[in-house]
C-alpha positions as CSV (number, residue, x, y, z in Angstrom):
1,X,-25.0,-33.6,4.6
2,X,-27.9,-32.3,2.4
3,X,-26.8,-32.6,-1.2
4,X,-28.8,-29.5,-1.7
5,X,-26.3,-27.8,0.0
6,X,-23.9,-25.0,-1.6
7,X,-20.5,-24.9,-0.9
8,X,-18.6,-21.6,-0.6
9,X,-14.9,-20.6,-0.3
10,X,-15.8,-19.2,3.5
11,X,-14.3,-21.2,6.2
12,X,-16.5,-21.7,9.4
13,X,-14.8,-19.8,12.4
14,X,-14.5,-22.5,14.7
15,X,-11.8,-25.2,14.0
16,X,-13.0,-29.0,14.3
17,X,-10.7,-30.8,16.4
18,X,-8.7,-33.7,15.0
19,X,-6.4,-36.3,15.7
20,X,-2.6,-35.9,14.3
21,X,-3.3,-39.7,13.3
22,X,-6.2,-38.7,10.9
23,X,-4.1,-35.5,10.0
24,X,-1.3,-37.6,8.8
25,X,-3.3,-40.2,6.8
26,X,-5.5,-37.4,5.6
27,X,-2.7,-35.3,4.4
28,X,0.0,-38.4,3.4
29,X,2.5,-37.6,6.2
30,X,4.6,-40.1,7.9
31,X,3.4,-39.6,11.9
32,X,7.0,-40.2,14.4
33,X,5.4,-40.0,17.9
34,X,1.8,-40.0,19.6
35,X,-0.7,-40.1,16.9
36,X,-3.5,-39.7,19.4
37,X,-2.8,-36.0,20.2
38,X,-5.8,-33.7,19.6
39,X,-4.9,-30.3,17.1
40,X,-7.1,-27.6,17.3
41,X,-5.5,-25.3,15.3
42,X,-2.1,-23.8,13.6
43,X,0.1,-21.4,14.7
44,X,3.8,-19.9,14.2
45,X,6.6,-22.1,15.9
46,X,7.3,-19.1,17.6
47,X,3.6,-18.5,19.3
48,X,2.1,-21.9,18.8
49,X,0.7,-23.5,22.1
50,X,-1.2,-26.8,23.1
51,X,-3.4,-28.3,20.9
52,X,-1.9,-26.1,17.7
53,X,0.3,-27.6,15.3
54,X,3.3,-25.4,13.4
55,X,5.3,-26.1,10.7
56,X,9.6,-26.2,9.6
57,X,11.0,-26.1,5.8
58,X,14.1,-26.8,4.7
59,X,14.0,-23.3,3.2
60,X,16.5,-20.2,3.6
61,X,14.3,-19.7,6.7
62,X,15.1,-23.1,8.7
63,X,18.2,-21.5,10.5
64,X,16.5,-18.5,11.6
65,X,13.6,-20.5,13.4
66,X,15.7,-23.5,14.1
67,X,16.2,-21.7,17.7
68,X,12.9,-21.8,18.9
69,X,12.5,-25.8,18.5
70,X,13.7,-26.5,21.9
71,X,10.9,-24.0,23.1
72,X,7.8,-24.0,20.8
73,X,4.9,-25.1,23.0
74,X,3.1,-26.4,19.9
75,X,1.9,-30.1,20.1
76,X,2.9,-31.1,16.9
77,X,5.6,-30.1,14.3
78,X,5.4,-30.2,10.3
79,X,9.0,-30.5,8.6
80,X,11.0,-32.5,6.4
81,X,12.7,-35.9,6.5
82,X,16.0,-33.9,6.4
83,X,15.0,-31.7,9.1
84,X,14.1,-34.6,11.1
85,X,17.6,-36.7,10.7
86,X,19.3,-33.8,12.4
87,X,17.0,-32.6,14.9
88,X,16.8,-36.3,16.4
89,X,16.1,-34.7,20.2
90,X,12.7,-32.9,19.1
91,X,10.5,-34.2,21.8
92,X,7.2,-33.3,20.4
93,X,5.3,-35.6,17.7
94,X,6.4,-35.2,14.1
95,X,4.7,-35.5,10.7
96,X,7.1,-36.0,8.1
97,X,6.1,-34.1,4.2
98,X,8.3,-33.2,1.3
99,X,6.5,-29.9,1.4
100,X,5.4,-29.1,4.9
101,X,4.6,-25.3,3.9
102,X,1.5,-26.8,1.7
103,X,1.1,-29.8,4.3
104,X,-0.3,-26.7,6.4
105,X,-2.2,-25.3,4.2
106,X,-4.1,-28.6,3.9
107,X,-4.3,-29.0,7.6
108,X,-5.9,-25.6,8.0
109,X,-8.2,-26.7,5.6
110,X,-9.3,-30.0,7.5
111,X,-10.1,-28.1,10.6
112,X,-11.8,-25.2,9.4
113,X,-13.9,-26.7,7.4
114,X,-15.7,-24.5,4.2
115,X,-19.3,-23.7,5.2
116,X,-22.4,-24.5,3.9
117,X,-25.4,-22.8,2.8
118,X,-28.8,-24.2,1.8
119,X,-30.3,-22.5,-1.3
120,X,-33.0,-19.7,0.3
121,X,-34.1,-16.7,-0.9
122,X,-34.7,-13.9,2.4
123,X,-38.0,-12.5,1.9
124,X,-36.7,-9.0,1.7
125,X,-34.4,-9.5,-1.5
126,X,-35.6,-6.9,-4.0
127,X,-35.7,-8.8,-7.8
128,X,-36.1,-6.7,-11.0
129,X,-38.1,-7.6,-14.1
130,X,-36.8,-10.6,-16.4
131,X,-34.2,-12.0,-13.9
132,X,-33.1,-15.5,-13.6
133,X,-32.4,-16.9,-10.4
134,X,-31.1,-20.3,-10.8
135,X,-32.9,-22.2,-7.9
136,X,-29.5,-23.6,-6.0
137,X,-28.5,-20.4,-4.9
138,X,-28.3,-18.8,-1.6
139,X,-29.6,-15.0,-1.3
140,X,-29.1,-13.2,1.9
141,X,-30.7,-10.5,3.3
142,X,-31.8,-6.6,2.0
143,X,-29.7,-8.1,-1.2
144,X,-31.9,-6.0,-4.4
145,X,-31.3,-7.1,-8.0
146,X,-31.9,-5.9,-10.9
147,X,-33.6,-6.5,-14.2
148,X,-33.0,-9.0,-16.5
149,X,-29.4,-10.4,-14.4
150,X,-28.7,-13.5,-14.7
151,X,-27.4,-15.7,-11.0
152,X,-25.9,-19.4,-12.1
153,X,-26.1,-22.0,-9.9
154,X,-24.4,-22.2,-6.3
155,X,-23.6,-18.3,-6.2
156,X,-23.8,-17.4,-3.0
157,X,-25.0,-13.5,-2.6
158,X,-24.9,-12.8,1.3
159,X,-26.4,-9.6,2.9
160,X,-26.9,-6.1,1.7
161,X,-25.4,-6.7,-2.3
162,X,-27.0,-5.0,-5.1
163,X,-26.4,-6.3,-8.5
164,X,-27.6,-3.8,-11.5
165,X,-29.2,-4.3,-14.8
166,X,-28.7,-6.5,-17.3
167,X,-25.5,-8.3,-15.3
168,X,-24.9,-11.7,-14.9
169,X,-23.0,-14.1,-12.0
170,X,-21.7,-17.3,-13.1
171,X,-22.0,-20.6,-11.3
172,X,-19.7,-21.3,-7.9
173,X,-19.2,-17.5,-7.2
174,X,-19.3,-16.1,-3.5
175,X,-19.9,-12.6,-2.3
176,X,-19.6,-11.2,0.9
177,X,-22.2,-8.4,2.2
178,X,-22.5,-4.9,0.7
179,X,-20.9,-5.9,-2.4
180,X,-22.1,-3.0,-5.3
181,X,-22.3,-4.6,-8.9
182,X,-23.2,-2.1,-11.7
183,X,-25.2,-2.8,-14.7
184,X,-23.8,-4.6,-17.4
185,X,-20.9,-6.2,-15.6
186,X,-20.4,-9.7,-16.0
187,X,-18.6,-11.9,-13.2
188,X,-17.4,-15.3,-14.2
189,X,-17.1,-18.4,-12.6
190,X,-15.6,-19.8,-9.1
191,X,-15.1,-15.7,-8.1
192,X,-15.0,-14.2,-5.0
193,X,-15.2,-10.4,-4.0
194,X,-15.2,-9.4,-0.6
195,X,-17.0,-6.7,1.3
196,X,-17.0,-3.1,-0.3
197,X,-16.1,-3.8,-3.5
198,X,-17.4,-1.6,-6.0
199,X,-17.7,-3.0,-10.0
200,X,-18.8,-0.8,-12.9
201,X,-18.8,2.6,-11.2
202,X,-18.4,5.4,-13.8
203,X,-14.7,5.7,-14.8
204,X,-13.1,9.3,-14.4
205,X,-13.9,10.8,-17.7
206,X,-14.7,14.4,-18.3
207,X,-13.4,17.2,-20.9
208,X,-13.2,20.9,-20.6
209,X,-15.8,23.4,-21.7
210,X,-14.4,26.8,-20.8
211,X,-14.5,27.1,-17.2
212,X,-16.7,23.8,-16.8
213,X,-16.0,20.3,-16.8
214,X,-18.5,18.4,-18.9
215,X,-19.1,14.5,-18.3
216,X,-18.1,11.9,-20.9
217,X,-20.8,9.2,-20.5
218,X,-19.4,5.8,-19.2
219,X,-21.4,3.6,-21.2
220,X,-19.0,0.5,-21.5
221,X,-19.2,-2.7,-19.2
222,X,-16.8,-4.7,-16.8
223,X,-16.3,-8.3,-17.3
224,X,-14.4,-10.1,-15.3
225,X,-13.0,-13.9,-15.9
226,X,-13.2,-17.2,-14.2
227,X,-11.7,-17.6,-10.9
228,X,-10.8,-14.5,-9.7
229,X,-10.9,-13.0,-6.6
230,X,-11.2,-9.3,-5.3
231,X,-10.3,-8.0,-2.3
232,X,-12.0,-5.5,0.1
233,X,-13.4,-1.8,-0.8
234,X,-11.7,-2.2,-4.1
235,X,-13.5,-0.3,-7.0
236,X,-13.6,-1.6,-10.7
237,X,-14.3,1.4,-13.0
238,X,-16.8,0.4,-16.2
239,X,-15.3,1.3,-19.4
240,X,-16.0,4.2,-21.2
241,X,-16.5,2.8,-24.5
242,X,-14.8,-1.0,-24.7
243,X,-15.2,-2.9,-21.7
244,X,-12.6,-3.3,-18.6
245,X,-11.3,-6.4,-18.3
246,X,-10.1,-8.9,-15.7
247,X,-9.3,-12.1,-17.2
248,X,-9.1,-15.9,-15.1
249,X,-7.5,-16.5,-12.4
250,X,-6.4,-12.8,-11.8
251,X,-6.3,-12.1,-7.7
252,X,-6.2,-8.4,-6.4
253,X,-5.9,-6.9,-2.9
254,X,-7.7,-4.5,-0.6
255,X,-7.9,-1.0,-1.9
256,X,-7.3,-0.9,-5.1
257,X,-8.3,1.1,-7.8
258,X,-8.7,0.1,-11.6
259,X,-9.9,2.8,-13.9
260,X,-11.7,2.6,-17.0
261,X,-10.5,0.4,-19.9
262,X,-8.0,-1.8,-18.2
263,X,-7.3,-4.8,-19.2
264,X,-5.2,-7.3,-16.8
265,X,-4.1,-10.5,-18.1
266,X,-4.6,-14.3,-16.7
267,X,-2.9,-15.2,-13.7
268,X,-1.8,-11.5,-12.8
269,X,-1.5,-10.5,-9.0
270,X,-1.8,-7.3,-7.6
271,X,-1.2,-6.0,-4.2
272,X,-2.7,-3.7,-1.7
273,X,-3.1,0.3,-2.8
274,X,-2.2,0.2,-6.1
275,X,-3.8,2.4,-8.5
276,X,-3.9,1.7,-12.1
277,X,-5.0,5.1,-14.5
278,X,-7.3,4.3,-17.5
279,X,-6.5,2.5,-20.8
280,X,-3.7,0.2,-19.4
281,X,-3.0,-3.1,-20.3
282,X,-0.9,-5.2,-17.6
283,X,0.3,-8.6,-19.3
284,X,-0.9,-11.9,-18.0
285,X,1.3,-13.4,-14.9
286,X,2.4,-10.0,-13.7
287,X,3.3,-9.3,-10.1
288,X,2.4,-6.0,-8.9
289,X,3.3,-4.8,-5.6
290,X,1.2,-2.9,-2.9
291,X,0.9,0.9,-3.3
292,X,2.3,0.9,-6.9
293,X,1.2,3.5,-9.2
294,X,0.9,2.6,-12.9
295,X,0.6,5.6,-15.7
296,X,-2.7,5.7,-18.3
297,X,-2.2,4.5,-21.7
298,X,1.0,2.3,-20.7
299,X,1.1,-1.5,-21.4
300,X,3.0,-4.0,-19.7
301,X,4.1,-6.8,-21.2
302,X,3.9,-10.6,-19.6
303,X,5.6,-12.1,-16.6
304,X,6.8,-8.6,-14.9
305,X,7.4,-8.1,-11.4
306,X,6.9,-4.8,-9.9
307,X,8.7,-3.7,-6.6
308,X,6.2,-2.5,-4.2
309,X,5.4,1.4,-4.0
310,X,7.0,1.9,-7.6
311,X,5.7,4.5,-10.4
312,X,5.6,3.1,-13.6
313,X,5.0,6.2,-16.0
314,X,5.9,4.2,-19.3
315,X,5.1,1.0,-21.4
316,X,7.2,-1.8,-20.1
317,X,8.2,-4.1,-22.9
318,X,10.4,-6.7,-21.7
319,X,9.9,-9.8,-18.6
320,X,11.5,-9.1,-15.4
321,X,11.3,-7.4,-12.4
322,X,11.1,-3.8,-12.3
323,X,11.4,-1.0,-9.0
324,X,11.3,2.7,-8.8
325,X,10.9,3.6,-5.2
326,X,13.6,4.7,-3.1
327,X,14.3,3.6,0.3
328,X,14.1,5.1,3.7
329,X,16.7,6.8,4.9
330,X,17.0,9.0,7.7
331,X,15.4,12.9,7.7
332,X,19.1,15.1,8.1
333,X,20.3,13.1,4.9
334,X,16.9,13.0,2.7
335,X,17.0,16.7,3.2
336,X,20.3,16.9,1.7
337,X,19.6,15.0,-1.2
338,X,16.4,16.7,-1.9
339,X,18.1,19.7,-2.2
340,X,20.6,17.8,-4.5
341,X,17.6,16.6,-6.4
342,X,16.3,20.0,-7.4
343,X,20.4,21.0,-8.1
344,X,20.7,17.9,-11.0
345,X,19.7,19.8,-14.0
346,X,22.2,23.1,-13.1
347,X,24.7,19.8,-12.0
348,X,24.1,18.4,-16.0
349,X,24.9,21.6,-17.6
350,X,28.1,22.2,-15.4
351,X,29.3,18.9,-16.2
352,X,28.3,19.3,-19.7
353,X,30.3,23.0,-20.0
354,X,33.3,21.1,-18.2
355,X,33.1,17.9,-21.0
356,X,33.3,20.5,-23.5
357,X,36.3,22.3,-22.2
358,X,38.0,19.4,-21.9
359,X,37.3,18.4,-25.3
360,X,38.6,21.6,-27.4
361,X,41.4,21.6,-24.8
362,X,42.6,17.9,-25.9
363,X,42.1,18.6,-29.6
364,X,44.3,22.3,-29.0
């Protein structure tokens, strides 16, 4: 391999084939059966077919996929030395791991290799006055940059990005095509943000003028830490004064939104369609579920966990995990309680009329 070569976090799309022999050394399983079997790829023990492997824990989950052992057309199986000792009729090869969940992980990663990319420059990137382009970097196509940013070495920039004024991309970061970087946002290193992401647009900021609404000028930054990665069409609003921040190791879904001012702490996850209103602080090692909704103004302290689809509309102080949403039920009864809903306040002050009764009627 060309040690001019970059190497990014995207996996090539075909698998390279490999025996479970070199699996097993290369992954420090113990091999029980035919080492010489070729595996392709990975798959569920449910769908898994010839030339995949698939994997069993000793987790809460063994007993419900126990049953399709005696089935699974897979051509190797991942478990446990437990698992093994009493499943002693498996008649497929085995490779034995304390943890087979990661064992697959690192399987997947031996035969999809990461890609490549020698460091090139298309002729039709656009570059702005006063940039520096480190010379180990890999610039795709109809990619325009602006003036005076700065691209570390080994950042990959595939097709269609555009990276604005006066921003900089740190060393070992990847981004996927028609990724939209305002000016003055700073990416760290080891990042990756996918297709459609959108960093430094204006945050929603406007005040009233009689009938009109008048436009308070954005005119803060994004900076984002090391390590962090950002999933597709998400949108990273520029703060309006301070800067928004993302600190390391932070990962976020598809489709979210992050308004101006917010600052998430280190090692936070967020999921899916969650939208978080300007001025919050989320806590470092949060968990945030998909399609959550979190108030403007609010902080949240460290280590929380949010139940998925929840509204938080006030500062969480305390660690711990934390839901709002309520549960399907079916339309005959949700009707009801709606209606019950909208009764609770005239419900309070009955209740509160009869408390009172009851009380002068106990001290008569």
């Amino acid at each position: 391999m060309n040690l001019e070569t970059i190497s990014s976090p995207q996996y090539a799309s075909q698998s390279k084939p490999l025996s479970l022999k070199v699996i097993a050394q290369a992954i420090g399983a113990k091999l029980v059966g035919e080492g010489d079997v070729i595996i392709e790829n990975v798959g569920t023990i449910q769908s898994a077919h010839k030339a995949q492997i698939t994997f069993l824990n000793n987790s809460d989950q063994y007993h419900k996929y126990r049953q399709h052992l005696a089935d699974t057309q897979a051509s190797a199986l991942i478990t446990t030395q437990d698992i093994f000792e009493q499943e002693r009729d498996l008649n497929i090869p085995l490779l034995i791991h304390d943890e087979p969940r990661q064992a697959i992980v690192k399987v997947v990663h031996l035969l999809f290799p990461k890609l490549h990319f020698s460091p090139s420059k298309h002729p039709s990137v656009v570059v702005g006055e006063g940039a520096e382009i480190h010379p180990k970097t890999f610039i795709g196509p109809n990619v325009v940059i602006g003036k005076n940013v700065i691209i570390e070495e080994n950042v990959i920039i595939q097709a269609n990005c555009i990276i604005g004024d006066d921003s900089i991309i740190a060393k070992n970061s990847f981004l996927h095509p028609n990724v939209n970087i305002y000016s003055n946002c700073h990416l760290g290193q080891q990042c990756v943000i996918h297709s459609g992401v959108v960093i430094g647009s204006d945050g929603f900021g406007f005040v009233r003028n009689g009938a009109h609404w008048v436009k308070v000028p954005q005119i803060g930054g994004v900076r984002i830490g090391d390590r962090v990665e950002i999933g597709a069409n998400t949108t990273i609003d520029r703060g309006a004064i301070d800067h928004t921040v993302i600190e390391d190791d932070v990962i976020l879904d598809n489709l979210i939104q992050i308004g101006h001012n917010v600052k998430i702490g280190k090692g936070t996850a967020i999921a899916a369609c969650t939208g978080i209103a300007g001025s919050s602080v989320i806590g470092q090692n949060c968990l945030i579920g998909g399609a959550s909704n979190i108030n403007g103004h609010i902080n949240i302290t460290n280590q929380v966990s949010i139940v998925g689809c929840s509204n938080v509309g006030k500062s969480i102080t305390e660690s711990g995990a934390y839901a709002s949403a309520l549960t399907v039920t079916d339309m005959r009864t949700w009707k009801k309680n709606l209606v019950r809903f909208h009764q609770l306040d005239k419900i309070a002050n009955r209740l509160a009329q009869v408390e009172s009764q009851l009380q002068s009627e106990k001290g008569a």
